[in-house]
C-alpha positions in Angstrom: 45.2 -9.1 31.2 47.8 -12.3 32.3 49.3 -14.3 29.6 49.4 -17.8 29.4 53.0 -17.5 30.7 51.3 -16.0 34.5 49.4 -19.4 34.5 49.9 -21.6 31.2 47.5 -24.0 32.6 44.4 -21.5 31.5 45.8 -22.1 27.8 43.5 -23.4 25.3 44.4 -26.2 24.2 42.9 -28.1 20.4 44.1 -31.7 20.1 42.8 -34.1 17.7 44.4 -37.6 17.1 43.4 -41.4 17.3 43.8 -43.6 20.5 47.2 -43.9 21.5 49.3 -44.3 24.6 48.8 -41.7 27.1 52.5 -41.3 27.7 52.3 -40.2 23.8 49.6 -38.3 24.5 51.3 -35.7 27.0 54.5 -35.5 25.2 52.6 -33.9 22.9 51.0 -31.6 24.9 53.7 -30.9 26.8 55.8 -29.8 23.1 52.4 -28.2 22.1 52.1 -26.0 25.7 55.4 -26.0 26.8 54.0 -27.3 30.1 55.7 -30.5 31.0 53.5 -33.6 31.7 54.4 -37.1 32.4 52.7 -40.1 33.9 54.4 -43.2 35.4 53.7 -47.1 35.1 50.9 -48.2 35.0 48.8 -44.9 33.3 51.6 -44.4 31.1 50.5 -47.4 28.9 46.7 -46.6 29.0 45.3 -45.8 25.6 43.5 -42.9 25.9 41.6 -40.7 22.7 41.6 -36.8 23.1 39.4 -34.7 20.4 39.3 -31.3 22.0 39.0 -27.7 20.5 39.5 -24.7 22.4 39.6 -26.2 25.5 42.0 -25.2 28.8 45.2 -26.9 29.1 43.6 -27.6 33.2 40.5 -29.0 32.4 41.4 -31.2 29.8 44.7 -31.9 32.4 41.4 -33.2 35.0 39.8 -35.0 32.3 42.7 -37.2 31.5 43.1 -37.6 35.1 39.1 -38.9 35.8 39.6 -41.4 33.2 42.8 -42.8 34.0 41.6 -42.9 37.9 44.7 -40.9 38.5 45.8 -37.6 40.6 48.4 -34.9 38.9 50.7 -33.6 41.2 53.0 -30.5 40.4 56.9 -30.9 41.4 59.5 -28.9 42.1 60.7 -28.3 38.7 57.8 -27.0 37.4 56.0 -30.3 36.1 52.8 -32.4 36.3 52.8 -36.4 37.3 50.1 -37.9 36.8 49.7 -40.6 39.3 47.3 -43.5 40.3 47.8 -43.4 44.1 46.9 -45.8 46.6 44.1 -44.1 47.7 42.7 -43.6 44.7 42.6 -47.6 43.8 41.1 -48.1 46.9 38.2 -45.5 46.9 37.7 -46.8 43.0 37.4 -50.4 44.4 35.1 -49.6 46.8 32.7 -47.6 44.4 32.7 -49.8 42.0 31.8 -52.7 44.5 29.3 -50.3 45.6 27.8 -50.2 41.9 28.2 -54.0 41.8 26.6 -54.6 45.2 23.8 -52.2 44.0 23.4 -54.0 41.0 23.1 -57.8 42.1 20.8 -56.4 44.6 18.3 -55.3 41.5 18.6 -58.8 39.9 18.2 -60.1 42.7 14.4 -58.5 42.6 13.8 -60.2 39.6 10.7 -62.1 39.7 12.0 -65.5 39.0 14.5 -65.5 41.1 12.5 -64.0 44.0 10.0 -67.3 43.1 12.7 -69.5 43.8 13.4 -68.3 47.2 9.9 -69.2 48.1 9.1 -72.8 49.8 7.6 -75.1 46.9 4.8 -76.5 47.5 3.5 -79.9 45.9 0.4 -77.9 44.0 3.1 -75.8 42.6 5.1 -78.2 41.7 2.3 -80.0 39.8 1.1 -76.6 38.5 4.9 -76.6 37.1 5.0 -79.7 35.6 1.7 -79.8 34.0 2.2 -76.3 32.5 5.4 -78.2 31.4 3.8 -80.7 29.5 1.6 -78.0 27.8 4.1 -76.4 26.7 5.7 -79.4 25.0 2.5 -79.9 23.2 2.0 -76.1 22.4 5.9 -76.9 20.7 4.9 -79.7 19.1 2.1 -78.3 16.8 4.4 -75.8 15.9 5.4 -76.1 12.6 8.6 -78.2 12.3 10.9 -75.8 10.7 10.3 -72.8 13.3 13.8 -72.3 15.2 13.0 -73.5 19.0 14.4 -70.2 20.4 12.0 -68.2 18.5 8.7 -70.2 19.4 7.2 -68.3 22.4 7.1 -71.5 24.9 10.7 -71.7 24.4 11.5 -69.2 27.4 8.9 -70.3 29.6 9.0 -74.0 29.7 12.8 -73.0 30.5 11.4 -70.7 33.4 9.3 -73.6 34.7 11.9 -76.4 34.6 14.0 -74.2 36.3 11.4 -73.9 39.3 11.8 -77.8 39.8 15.3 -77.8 40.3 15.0 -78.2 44.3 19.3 -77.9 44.2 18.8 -74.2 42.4 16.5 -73.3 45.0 19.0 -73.9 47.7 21.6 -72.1 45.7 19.5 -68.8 45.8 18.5 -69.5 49.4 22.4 -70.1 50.7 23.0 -66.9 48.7 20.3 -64.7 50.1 21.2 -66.1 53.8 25.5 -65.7 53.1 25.0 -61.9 51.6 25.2 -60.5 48.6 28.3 -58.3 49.7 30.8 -61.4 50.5 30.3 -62.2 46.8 33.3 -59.4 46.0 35.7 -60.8 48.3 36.4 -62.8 45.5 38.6 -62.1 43.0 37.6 -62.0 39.5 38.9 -65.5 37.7 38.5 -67.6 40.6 36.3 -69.9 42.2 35.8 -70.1 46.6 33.8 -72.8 48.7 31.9 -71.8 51.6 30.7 -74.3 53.6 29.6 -75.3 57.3 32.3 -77.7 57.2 35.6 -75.9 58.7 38.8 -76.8 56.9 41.9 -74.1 55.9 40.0 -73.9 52.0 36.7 -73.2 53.1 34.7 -70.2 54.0 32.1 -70.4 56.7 29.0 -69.6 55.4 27.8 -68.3 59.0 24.7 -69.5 59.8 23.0 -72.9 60.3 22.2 -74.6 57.2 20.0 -77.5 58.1 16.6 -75.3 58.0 17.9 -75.1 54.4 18.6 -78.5 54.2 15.3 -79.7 55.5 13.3 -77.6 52.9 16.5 -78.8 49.8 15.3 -82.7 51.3 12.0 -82.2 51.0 11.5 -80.6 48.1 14.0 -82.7 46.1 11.8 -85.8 47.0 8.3 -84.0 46.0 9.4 -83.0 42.3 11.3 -86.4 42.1 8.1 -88.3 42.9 5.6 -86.1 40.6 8.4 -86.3 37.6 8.3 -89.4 37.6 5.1 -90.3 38.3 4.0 -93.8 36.4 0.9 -91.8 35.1 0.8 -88.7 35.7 4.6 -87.9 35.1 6.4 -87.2 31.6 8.3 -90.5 30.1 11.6 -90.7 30.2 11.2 -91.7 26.2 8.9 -89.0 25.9 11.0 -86.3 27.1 14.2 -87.7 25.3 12.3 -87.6 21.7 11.2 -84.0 22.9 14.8 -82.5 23.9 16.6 -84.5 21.0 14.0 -82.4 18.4 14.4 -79.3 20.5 17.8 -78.6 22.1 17.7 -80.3 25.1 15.3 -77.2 26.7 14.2 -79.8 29.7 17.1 -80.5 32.2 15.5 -84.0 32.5 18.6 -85.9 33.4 18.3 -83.3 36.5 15.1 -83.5 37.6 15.1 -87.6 37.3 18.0 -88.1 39.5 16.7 -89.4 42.6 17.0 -87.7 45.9 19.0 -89.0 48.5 18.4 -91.5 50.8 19.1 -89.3 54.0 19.1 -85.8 55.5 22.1 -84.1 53.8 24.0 -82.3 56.6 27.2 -80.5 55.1 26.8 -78.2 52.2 29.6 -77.2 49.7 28.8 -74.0 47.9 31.3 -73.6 45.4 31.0 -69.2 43.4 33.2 -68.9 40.7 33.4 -65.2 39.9 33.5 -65.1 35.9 33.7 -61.7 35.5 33.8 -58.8 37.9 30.0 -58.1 37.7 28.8 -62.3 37.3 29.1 -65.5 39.0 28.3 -69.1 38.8 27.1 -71.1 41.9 27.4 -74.8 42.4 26.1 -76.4 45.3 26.9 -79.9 46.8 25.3 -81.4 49.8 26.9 -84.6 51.5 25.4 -86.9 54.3 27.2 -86.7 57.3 29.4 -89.9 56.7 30.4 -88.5 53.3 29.2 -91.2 52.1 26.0 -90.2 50.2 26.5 -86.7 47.8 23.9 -84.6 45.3 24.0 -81.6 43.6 26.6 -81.0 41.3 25.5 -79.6 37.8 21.7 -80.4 39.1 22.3 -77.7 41.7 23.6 -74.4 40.0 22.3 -70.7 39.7 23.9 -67.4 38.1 24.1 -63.8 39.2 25.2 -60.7 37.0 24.9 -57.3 38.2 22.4 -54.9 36.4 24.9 -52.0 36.6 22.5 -49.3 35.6 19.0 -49.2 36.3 17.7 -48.7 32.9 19.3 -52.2 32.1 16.4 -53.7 34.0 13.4 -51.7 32.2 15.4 -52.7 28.8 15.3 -56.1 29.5 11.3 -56.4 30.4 10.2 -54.0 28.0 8.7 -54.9 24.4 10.8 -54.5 21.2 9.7 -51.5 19.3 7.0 -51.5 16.8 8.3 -51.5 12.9 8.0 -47.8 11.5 4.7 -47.5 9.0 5.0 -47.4 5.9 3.9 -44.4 5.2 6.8 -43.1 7.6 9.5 -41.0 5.7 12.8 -43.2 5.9 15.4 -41.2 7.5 19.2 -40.9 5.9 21.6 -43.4 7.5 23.9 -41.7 9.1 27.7 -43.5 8.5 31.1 -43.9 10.4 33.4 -41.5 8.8 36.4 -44.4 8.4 39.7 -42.5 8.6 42.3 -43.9 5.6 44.3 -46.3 8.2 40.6 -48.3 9.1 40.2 -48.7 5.6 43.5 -49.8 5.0 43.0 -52.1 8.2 39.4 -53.5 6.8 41.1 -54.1 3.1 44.2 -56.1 4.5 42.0 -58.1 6.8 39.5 -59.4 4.9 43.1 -60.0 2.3 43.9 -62.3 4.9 40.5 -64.1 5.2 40.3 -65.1 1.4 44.4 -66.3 1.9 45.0 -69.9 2.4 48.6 -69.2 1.2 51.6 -67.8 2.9 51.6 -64.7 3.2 53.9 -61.8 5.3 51.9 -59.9 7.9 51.0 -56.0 6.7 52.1 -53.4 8.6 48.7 -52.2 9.8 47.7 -56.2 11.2 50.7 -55.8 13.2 49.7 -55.0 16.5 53.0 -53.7 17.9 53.5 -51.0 14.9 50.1 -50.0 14.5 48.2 -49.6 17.4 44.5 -51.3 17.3 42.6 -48.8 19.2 44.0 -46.2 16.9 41.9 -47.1 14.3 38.0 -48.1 13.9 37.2 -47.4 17.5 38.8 -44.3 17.6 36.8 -43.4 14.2 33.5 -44.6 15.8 33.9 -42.4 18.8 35.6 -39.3 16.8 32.6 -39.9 14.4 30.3 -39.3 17.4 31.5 -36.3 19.1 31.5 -34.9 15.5 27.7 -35.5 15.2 27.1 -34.3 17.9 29.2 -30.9 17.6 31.0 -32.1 21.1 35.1 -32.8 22.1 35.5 -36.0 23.7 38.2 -37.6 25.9 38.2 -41.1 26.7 40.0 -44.2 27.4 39.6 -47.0 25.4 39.2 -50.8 26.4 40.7 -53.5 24.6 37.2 -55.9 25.3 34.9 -53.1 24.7 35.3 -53.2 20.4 35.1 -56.8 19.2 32.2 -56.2 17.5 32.9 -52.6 16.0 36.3 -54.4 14.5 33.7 -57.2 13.2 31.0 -54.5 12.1 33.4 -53.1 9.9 35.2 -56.2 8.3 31.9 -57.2 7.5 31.4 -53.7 6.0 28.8 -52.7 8.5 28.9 -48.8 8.6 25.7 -47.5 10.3 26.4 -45.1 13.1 22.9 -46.1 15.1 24.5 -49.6 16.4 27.6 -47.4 17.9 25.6 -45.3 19.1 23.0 -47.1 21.0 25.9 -49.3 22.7 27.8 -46.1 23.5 25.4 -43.8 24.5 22.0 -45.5 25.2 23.0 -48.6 26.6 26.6 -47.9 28.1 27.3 -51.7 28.8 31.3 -51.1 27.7 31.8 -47.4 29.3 30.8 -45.2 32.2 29.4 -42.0 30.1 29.5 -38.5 31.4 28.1 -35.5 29.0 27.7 -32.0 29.2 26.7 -29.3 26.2 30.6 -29.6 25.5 31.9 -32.6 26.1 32.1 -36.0 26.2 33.9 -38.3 28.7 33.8 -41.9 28.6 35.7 -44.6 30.4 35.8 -48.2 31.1 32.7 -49.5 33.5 33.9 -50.4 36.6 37.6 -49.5 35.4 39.4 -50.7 38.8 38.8 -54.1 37.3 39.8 -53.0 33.7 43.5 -51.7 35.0 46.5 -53.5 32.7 43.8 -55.6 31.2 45.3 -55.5 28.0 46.7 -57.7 25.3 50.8 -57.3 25.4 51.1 -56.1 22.0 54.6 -56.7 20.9 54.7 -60.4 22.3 51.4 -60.9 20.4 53.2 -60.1 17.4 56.1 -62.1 17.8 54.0 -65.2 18.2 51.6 -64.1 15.5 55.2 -64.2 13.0 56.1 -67.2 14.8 53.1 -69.2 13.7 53.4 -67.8 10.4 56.4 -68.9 9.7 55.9 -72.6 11.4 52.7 -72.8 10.0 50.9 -74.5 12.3 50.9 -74.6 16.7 52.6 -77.1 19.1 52.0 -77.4 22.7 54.4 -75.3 23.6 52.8 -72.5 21.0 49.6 -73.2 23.5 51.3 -72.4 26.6 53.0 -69.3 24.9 49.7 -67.9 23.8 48.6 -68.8 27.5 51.8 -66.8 29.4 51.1 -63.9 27.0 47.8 -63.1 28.4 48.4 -65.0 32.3 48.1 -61.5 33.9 44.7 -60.9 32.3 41.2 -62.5 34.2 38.9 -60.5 31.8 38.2 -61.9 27.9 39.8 -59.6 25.7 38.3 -59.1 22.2 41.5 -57.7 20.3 43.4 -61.4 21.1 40.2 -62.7 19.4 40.6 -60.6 16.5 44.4 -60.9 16.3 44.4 -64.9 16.4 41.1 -65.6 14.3 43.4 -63.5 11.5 45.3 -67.0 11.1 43.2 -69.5 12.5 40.0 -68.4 11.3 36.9 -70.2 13.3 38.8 -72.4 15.3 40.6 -69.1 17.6 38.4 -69.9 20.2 40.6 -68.4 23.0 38.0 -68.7 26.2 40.2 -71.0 27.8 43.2 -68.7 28.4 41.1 -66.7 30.8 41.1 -69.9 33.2 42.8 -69.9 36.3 43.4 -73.4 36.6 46.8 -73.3 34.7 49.3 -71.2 36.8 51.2 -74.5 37.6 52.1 -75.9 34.6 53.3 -72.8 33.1 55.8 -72.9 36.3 58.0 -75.7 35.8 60.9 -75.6 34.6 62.6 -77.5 31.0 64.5 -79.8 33.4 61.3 -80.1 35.3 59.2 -80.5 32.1 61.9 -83.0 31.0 61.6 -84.8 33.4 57.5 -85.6 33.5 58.4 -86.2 29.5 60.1 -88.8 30.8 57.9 -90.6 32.9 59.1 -89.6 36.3 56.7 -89.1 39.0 58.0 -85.6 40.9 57.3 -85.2 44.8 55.9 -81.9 46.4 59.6 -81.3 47.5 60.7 -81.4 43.7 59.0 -78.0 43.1 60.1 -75.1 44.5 57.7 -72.9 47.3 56.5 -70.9 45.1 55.5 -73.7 42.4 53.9 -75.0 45.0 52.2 -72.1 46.1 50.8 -71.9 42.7 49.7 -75.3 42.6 47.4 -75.1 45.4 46.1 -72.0 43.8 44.8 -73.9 40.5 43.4 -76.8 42.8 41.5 -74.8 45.3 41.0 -71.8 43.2 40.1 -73.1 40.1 37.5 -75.1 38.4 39.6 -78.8 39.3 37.7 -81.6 40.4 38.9 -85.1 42.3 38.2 -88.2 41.0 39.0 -91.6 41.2 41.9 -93.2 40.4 40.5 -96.4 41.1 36.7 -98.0 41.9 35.9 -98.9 45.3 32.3 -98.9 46.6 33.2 -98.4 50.1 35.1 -95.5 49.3 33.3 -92.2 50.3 31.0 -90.8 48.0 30.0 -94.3 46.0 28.2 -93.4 42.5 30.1 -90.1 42.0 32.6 -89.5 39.5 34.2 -86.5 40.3 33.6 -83.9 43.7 35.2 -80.9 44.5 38.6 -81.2 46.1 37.6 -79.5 49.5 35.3 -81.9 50.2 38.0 -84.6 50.9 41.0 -82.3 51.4 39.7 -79.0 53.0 43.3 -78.3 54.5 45.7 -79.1 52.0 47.6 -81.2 49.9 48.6 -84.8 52.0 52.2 -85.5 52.2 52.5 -87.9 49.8 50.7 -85.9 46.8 53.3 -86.5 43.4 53.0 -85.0 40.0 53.2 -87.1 36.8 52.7 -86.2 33.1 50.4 -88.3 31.1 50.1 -88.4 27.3 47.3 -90.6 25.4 48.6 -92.2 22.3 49.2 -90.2 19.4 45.9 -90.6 17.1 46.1 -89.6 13.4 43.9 -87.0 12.0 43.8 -84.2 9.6 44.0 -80.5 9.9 40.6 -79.0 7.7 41.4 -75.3 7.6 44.2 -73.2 6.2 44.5 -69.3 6.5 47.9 -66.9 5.4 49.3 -70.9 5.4 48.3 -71.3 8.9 47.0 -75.1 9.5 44.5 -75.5 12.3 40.9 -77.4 12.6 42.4 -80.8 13.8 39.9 -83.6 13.3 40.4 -86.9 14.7 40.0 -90.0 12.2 37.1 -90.9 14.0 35.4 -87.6 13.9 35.9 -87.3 10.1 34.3 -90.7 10.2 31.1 -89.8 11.9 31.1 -86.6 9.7 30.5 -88.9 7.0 28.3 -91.0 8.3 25.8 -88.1 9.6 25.6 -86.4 6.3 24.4 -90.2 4.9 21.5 -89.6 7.5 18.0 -89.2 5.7 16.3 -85.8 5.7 15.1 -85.5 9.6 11.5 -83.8 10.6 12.6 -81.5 13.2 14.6 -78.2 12.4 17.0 -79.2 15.4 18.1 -82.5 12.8 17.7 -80.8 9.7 20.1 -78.2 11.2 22.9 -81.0 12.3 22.4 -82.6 8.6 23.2 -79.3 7.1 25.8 -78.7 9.1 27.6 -82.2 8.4 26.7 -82.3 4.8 28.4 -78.8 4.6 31.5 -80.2 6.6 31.6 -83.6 4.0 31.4 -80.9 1.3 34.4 -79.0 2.3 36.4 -82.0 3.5 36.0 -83.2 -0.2 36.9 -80.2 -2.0 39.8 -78.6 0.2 43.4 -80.2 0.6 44.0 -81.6 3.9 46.8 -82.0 6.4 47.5 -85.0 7.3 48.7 -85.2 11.4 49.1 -86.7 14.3 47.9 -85.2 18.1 49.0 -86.3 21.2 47.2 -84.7 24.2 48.7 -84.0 27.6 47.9 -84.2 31.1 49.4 -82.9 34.7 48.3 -85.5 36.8 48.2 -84.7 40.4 48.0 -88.0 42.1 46.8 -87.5 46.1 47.8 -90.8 47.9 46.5 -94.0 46.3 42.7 -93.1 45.8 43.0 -89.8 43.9 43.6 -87.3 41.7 43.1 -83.9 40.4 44.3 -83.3 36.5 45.4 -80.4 35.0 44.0 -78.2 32.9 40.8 -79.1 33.8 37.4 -80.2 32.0 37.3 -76.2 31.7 40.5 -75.4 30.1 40.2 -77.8 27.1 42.8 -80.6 26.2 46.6 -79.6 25.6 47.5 -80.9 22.5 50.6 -81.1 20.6 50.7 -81.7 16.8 53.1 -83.2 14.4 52.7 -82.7 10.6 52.8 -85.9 8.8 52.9 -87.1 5.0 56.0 -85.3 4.7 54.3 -81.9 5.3 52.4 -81.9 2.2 48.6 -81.4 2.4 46.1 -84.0 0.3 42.3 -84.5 -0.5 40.6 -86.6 1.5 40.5 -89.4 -1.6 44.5 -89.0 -1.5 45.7 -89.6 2.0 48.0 -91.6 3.2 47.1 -95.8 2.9 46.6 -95.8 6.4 44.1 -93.1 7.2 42.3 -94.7 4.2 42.0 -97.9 6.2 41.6 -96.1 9.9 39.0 -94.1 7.7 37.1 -96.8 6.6 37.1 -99.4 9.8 35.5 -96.1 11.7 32.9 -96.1 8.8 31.8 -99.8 9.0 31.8 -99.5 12.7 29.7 -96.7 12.7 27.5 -98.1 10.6 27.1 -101.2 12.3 26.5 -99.4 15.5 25.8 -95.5 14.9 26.3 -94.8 18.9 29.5 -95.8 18.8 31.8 -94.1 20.8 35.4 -92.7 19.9 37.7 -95.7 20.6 
């Protein structure tokens, strides 16, 4: 009979620890077998949870290495790399486009998408709108109080709008025509034009677009001319009262915007890939003198990929039918929380109730205690335990927002974990056998170093601590920590709502417009602060490299920099840059910095001592003044009356900050007609703060003379005018 010292790879092998590094991981299994293991950069960092008993030293060795998408490879000395090879990341990429392809090609079947790609003809489109209008009155016998999304016309008049819009139609049509498969050429985060227009930023779409055209013309014009229809159409009063009561369901502003005057020849199909598996579509078509545009925000469409076939049954079958009564209840099975989660839950919800300063605990550091150690390693431990199986996996930092927030909120059921797991594997790719079970990311080429840097996390988490409040330069920080990442990652979300409670809304980090401003320089910096304009030559190739990377890859648009009707595209506010510059940057583009005047405000929320929830003067204003409104009819109102009355309420019985905000802009001026500004619309306004009152907080019937006065001007104003806007 061999020993394990003949082959000390057949060596069982019983592990059981939380998620942690897998370069921890084999050191330990290396002192445990005496068989050395290593892996380089990247797998080293992946975080990786092993539960085995019993189990060989080589099988869990391949486990570990179908997870990680890696190889091992024995050296001379005896030992085992484990190593992500080149031809590994590119067979991965291609399967996983494969599953993607596969996928978008299922939605693609969907019914009301496979309507739209259908001509329209004008007794459909009055079959549309009059089921529209029945709808509406179907809503409005409804009782008043009944949420809009749960009536059942909600959906459908949705569905039947959506079958108007002549520029969605064209978006599925250029789609279907270009191929689904040149969809992954683009890289997740970013946003590509194709066109029949040639220029150095555009892609050709490949065929002829006119057919296309004709049937966008057309069609445009017949739901334009039964919309609004002096009898037989829906008022534009009509449908105003109806959206204000019910959400704005009915894209009227869309559907009443009238066709243009000529045959549109160039088309503009800007795909922004928001995640690796979903994309947004924007279509603009332009007359041939570029004088005469449409489309726009009337003329979008979305794609996600059904990654697993059972996604599509879910989605169109019925919710179950409650158990009877008479039905035995069966014993809720629980997440067996190890002593660190609960230490984790107590300190965090600590934290929550905190408005004073506080230091960080141990276990809410990030960089000493490792996240994915703790309740997502007891959710999955808990699982294999119930089901009497070892499991090796490797954990994603987006995957467990909501087991962290199931927890805090001191949710325990196993059912929820184990329906998103194991029955509906939207988060991981599951494979199980009598033994065993295996999970990793879904399509885990794209999850690769998608994680939150831990340790700079937590230096800027005891930074803001200690200043108590973030400057621009906090912003841009936050931004750099996570610039390498285009997937949302839940852990930053639950890491910076821990001191800025609701208002850690940290979508726009993920935006891919922003790679030039975090280049420059202090000096350069210093100099914008100072009101010079820079020239292309100031900045240095690669600056500018990454400049025409947030214009032509990101969500920018041009706009005026002045009003002139004979300029192209008259009406328009804003286009997409390739439509004017489709090779480049002219000679003469320069770079300013612009800053609107400081306005005073307060800050309304404080957390561990942490100020944040900056509201304009004006905005506190128009609280006020909503929550003097009288009790509405519709819920929609009586919802936005709550909610301000709620906000007055706190306002009045919380110390405020008292503040100043000054907002700032990358201007990128392109000769003497335009420019493009960054961030964009997208990215949300950069903003740097300045504590006022000499630091000290005070209720809103204690501030500062003038905010009193600012307070109460906005008051009269908006009572003399309630649509006013913010000056």
């Amino acid at each position: 009979m061999l020993g394990y010292g003949d082959d000390p790879l057949t060596q069982p092998v019983t592990y059981d620890q939380p998620a942690q590094a897998m370069k921890q991981v084999l050191e330990a299994l290396s002192r445990q077998t005496g068989v050395r293991l290593f892996a380089p950069s990247p797998i080293d960092a992946e975080i990786v949870l092993v539960s085995v008993h019993e189990m060989p030293l080589k099988e869990l060795m391949d486990h570990l290495a179908v997870v990680s998408d890696g190889e091992w490879f024995k050296q001379p000395d005896g030992s085992y790399h484990l190593v992500r090879t080149p031809k590994i990341v590119k067979e991965r990429r291609q399967q996983d486009d494969e599953r993607i392809l596969q996928g978008l090609k299922r939605t693609f079947e969907r019914k009301e998408i496979k309507s739209l790609l259908e001509p329209l003809t004008e007794q459909q489109a009055r079959q549309h709108r009059d089921k529209i209008k029945a709808l509406m009155r179907e809503m409005e016998a409804q009782d008043s109080n009944t949420t809009p999304w749960d009536m059942p016309q909600y959906q459908s008049i949705r569905e039947q709008t959506d079958a108007l819009l002549a520029g969605k139609r064209l978006v599925m049509r250029l789609i279907q025509k270009m191929g689904l498969q040149r969809l992954l050429e683009i890289p997740v985060g970013e946003q590509h034009v194709f066109s029949n227009v040639s220029g150095r930023f555009l892609l050709p779409l490949g065929f002829s677009v006119q057919p296309l055209l004709q049937q966008y013309f057309q069609e445009h014009r017949l739901v334009y001319d039964l919309w609004t229809h002096p009898t037989e159409g829906i008022s534009k009063e009509q449908l105003e009262n109806f959206n204000r009561r019910y959400g704005y369901v009915i894209g009227d502003y869309w559907l009443r915007q009238a066709p243009p005057s000529q045959l549109p020849t160039r088309v503009y199909l800007a795909v922004w890939r928001q995640s690796p598996a979903s994309f947004l579509f924007t279509v603009t078509v332009a007359s041939e003198d570029m004088r005469e545009f449409a489309g726009g925000d009337a003329a979008q469409g979305y794609l996600w990929a059904s990654l697993w076939e059972e996604e599509e049954q879910a989605s169109e079958s019925p919710a179950p039918a409650p158990q009877s009564p008479q039905t035995p209840a069966q014993p809720v099975e629980r997440i067996e929380w190890s002593e660190r989660s609960r230490q984790f839950i107590e300190a965090y919800r600590a934290m929550e109730r905190t408005t004073e300063s506080v230091p960080l605990p141990e276990i809410l550091d990030p960089a000493r205690v490792e996240p994915l150690s703790l309740i997502p390693s007891d959710v999955l431990r808990t699982i294999a335990r119930k089901k009497g199986k070892s499991i090796v996996a490797m954990l994603s930092d987006s995957a467990h927002t909501w087991g962290f927030s199931r927890a805090i909120a001191g949710r325990d059921e196993l059912k929820p974990f184990l329906d998103e797991i194991l029955e509906r594997p939207y988060f991981y790719e599951l494979y199980e056998t009598e033994t065993l079970l295996r999970l990793k990311p879904q399509l885990s080429s794209y999850t690769w170093g998608q994680r939150v840097q831990r340790q700079p996390l937590s230096d800027w988490m005891r930074h803001i601590l200690q200043q108590k409040y973030l400057r621009l330069e906090d912003y841009l920080s936050l931004k750099r920590i996570v610039g390498h990442q285009h997937i949302w990652n839940g852990l930053e979300s639950l890491y910076l709502s821990l001191l800025l409670g609701g208002q850690a809304s940290v979508w726009w980090l993920y935006n891919a417009d922003m790679r030039f401003l975090l280049s420059l320089t202090a000096d350069q910096m210093a100099r914008l602060r100072a009101g010079q304009e820079l020239p292309l030559s100031a900045f240095t190739p690669a600056q500018r490299e990454q400049l025409i990377r947030d214009l032509y890859f990101g969500r920018t648009r041009l706009e005026r920099r002045v009003w002139d009707e004979d300029m192209p595209w008259a009406g328009m506010y804003s286009i997409l840059i390739h439509c004017i510059y489709p090779n480049g940057l002219p000679s003469d583009t320069a770079i300013s910095l612009q800053r609107s005047e400081p306005d005073l405000g307060v800050f309304t929320e404080r957390r561990v001592g942490v100020w944040s929830g900056y509201r304009n003067l004006f905005n506190l204003a128009y609280a006020f003044h909503q929550a003097q409104s009288e009790q509405s009819a519709s819920w929609i109102e009586e919802y936005s009356l709550r909610y301000f009355r709620e906000q007055v309420e706190r306002y009045r019985s919380l110390p405020l900050m008292p503040a100043s905000r000054q907002v700032f802009i990358i201007e990128v001026r392109l000769g003497e007609r335009y420019v493009v500004r960054l961030p964009s619309q997208w990215s949300g306004d950069l903003g740097d703060y300045e504590l006022l009152n000499d630091g000290k907080p005070a209720t809103i019937d204690a501030l500062p003379k003038e905010f009193k006065e600012r307070l109460e001007e906005y008051q009269k104003q908006l009572k003399r005018s309630p649509d006013s806007e913010e000056p």
